[in-house]
C-alpha positions, 0 to 999 in steps of 0.5 A, spaced: 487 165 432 490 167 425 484 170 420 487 171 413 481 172 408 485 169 401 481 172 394 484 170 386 486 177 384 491 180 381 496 184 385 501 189 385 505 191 391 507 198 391 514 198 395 521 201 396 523 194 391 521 192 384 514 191 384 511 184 385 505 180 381 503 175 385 495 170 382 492 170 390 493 174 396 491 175 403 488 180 408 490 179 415 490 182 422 497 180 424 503 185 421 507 177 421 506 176 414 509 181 408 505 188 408 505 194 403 502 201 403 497 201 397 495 195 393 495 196 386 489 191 382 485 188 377 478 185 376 475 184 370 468 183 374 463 187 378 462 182 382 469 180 384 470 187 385 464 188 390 466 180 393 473 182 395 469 190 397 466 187 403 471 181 405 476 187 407 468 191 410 468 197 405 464 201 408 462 208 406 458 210 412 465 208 417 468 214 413 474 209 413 477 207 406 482 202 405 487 204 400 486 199 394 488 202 388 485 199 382 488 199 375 483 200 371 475 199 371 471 192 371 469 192 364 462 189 366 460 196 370 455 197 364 451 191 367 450 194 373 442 194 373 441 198 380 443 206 379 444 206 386 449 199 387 453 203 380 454 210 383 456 206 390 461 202 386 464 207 382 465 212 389 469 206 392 473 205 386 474 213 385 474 215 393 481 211 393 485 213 388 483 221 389 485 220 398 491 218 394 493 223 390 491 228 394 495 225 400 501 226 394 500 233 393 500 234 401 506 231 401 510 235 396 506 241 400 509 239 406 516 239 402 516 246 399 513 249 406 520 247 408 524 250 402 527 256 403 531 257 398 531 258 390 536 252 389 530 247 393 524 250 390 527 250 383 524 243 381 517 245 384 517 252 380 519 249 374 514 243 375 508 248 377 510 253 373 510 258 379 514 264 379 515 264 386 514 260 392 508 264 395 504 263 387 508 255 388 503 254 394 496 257 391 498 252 386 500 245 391 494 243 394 488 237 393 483 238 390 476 237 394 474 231 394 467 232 393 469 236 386 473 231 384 468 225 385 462 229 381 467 231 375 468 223 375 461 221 376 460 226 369 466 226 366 466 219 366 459 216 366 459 213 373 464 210 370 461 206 365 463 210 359 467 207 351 474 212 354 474 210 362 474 203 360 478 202 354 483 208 355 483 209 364 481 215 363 476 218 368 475 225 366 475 227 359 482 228 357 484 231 350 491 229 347 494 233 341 500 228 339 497 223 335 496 216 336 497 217 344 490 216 345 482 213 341 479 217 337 472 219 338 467 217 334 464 223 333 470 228 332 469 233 327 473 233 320 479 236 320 480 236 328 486 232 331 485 231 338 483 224 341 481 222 348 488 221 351 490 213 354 492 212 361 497 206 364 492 207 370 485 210 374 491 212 379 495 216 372 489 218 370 487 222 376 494 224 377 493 228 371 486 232 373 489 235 379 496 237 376 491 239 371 487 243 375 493 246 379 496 249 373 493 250 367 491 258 366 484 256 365 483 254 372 486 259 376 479 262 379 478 255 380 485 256 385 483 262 387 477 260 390 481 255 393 486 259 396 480 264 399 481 269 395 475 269 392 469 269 396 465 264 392 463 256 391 469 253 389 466 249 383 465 256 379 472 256 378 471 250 373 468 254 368 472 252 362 472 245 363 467 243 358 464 248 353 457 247 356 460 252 361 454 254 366 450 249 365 456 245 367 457 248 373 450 246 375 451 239 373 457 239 378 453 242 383 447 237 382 452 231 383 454 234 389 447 235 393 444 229 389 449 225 392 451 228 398 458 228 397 460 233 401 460 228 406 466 224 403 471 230 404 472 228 412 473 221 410 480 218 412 484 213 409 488 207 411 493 201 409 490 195 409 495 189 410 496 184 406 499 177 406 502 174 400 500 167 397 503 162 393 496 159 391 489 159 395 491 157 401 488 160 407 488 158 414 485 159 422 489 156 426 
């Protein structure tokens, strides 16, 4: 027996070839068929989104993620009624994409920790603007998924918000360089900031954490991390937002309230995907 479950949808395939665009695809059981490590896609609806979720079992509770990445937002997630099929939603779209990155930032890890000379390490001394390899190794490390899922879920609205559907952009970025992001309609005369647009979700978080890894205002925030200092770790964000304290409350309350602790265990994985030229499926 052969099961392949065909959706329409857009896809990309992320490989050592040009990506690939194709209008359906398949998921499957046999390795028979093309396969990729991580799935790029699209839907303008909530409810396609949730149709294909639960054709692949998405599952939370499974603490299994399949790594689909999506490029951007429904548009539609503002008409989701129920608060809790929302943030259920939104945490399968982010889970992903941070496991993702996190894995990126552990396999550049990984590369430095066999680095031994200045010659191999210079690229990331430069990158991460580290002074030395031991400074390199406080600054290259994933950012916890928990902090990352609630500085989300706020930043972004549950993902409902003018800038996360319209620029990708997650968590409330600023751009200095004209005509690079959206104007906010509420900014001050005079100033000349905008909310930075990005390609993808997968872009956007990419920037957090390599935000988080380097700018000089989170340095406590990398300490902590280290265990150098001994205390809860969304402390150290304390100049991420100009609410200052009362954000770090809001960071914490998230974090309870949603229990997203829970997902710093969870574990991703490679769905195997069959392309099709047309909505085709088969079971014999």
């Amino acid at each position: 027996m052969r099961k392949i479950v065909a959706l329409m949808g857009f896809l990309c395939i992320f490989a050592a070839s040009p990506k690939i665009t194709v209008n359906s695809f398949g998921v499957l059981e046999q390795e028979e068929f093309y396969s990729s490590e991580v799935a790029e896609m699209q839907f303008e609806s909530y409810k396609d989104l949730q149709s294909f979720f639960n054709s692949i079992n998405y599952d939370l509770s499974t603490k299994k993620v399949p790594l689909v990445i999506l490029k951007c937002l429904p548009k539609d997630m503002d008409k989701i009624e129920s608060i809790n099929q929302k943030k259920e939603l939104f945490v399968k779209i982010m889970l992903p994409v941070i496991l993702k990155v996190n894995e990126e930032i552990t396999e550049e890890r990984d590369k430095i920790l066999s680095m031994s000379s200045a010659d191999e390490l210079s690229y990331y001394l430069k990158k991460y603007r580290a002074k030395n390899k031991q400074e390199l190794l406080e600054k290259v490390l994933p950012v916890p998924v928990e902090i990352a899922l609630a500085q989300a879920a706020i930043e972004s609205a549950w993902g409902t918000s003018r800038f996360a559907i319209e620029a990708n952009n997650i968590f409330g970025e600023w751009t200095f360089k004209p005509g690079t992001g959206i104007i906010p309609s509420d900014r001050p005369e005079g100033e000349i900031y905008e909310v930075r647009k990005f390609e993808s979700l997968i872009d956007s978080v990419r920037s957090y954490v390599y935000n988080l890894n380097v700018s000089p205002f989170y340095k406590e925030f990398r300490d902590i991390r280290a265990g150098k200092i001994n205390k809860p770790v969304e402390e150290g964000l304390l100049y991420y937002s100009q609410k200052r304290h009362e954000y770090i409350q809001e960071i914490k309350i998230i974090i309870s309230k949603n229990q997203f602790t829970e997902f710093s265990n969870h574990k991703p994985y490679r769905l195997q995907l069959a392309l099709l030229s047309s909505n085709i499926w088969s079971n014999n």
